[in-house]
C-alpha positions in Angstrom: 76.1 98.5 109.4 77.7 95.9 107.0 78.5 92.4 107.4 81.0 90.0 105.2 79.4 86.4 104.5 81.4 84.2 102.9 80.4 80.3 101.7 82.8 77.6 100.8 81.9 73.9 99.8 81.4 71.6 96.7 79.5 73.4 94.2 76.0 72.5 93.5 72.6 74.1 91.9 71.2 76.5 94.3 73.4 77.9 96.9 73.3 80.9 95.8 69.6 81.3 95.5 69.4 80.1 99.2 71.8 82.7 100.6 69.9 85.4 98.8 66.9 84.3 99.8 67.4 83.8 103.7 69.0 87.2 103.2 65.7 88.9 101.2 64.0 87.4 103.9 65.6 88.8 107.0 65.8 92.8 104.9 69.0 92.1 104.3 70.4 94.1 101.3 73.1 92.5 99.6 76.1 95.5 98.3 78.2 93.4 96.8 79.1 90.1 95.3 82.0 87.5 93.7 81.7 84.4 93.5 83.7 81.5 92.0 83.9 77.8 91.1 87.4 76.0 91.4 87.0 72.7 89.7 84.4 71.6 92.0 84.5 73.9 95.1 82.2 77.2 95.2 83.7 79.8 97.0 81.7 83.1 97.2 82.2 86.5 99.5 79.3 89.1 99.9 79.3 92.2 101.2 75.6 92.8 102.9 73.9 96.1 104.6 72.6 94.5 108.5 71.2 98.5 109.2 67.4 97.2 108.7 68.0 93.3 109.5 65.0 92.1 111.3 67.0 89.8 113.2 70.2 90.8 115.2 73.4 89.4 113.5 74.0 86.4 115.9 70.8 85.0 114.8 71.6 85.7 111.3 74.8 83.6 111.7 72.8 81.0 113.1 70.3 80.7 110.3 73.2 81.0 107.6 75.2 77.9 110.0 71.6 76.4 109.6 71.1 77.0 106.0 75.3 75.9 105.4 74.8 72.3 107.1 71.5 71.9 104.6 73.5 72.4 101.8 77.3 70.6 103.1 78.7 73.9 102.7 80.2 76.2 105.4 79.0 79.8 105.5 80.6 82.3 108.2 78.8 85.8 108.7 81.5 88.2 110.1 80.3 91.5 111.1 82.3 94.0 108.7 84.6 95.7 111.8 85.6 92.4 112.8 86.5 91.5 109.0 88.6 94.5 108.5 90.3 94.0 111.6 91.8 90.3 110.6 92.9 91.5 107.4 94.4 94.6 108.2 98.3 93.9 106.7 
């Protein structure tokens, strides 16, 4: 199983280390990964493997709301059916 996590906010040193780590934490594997700063707004999108997660995906979203109000930054964990879904054109 995959799931889409996507984090958007003013940019600042260590987001990305925090994601990854709640992630390594939780045997999350992350696929893949683009990221982005626009002026000074980080905007990033990763593709992550849930099949081994040692926590069900609703408690991962939790944690990752958890982690995003920390930081001032939103992050949204979508399982990846539901992601395809609202963006199939």
């Amino acid at each position: 199983m995959k799931a889409v996590i996507t984090v958007i906010g003013k940019d600042m040193v260590g987001i990305l280390s925090k994601v990854t780590t709640l992630c390594a934490e939780n045997n999350i594997n992350i696929i893949e990964v683009a990221q982005s700063i626009l002026q000074e707004m980080f905007a990033m999108i990763m593709m992550v493997d849930i099949s081994d997660s040692k926590i069900p995906l609703a408690n991962l979203s939790d944690e990752m709301n958890k982690l995003g109000d920390s930081l001032g930054v939103k992050i949204h964990v979508m399982h990846e059916d539901i992601f395809n879904s609202m963006h199939r054109v």
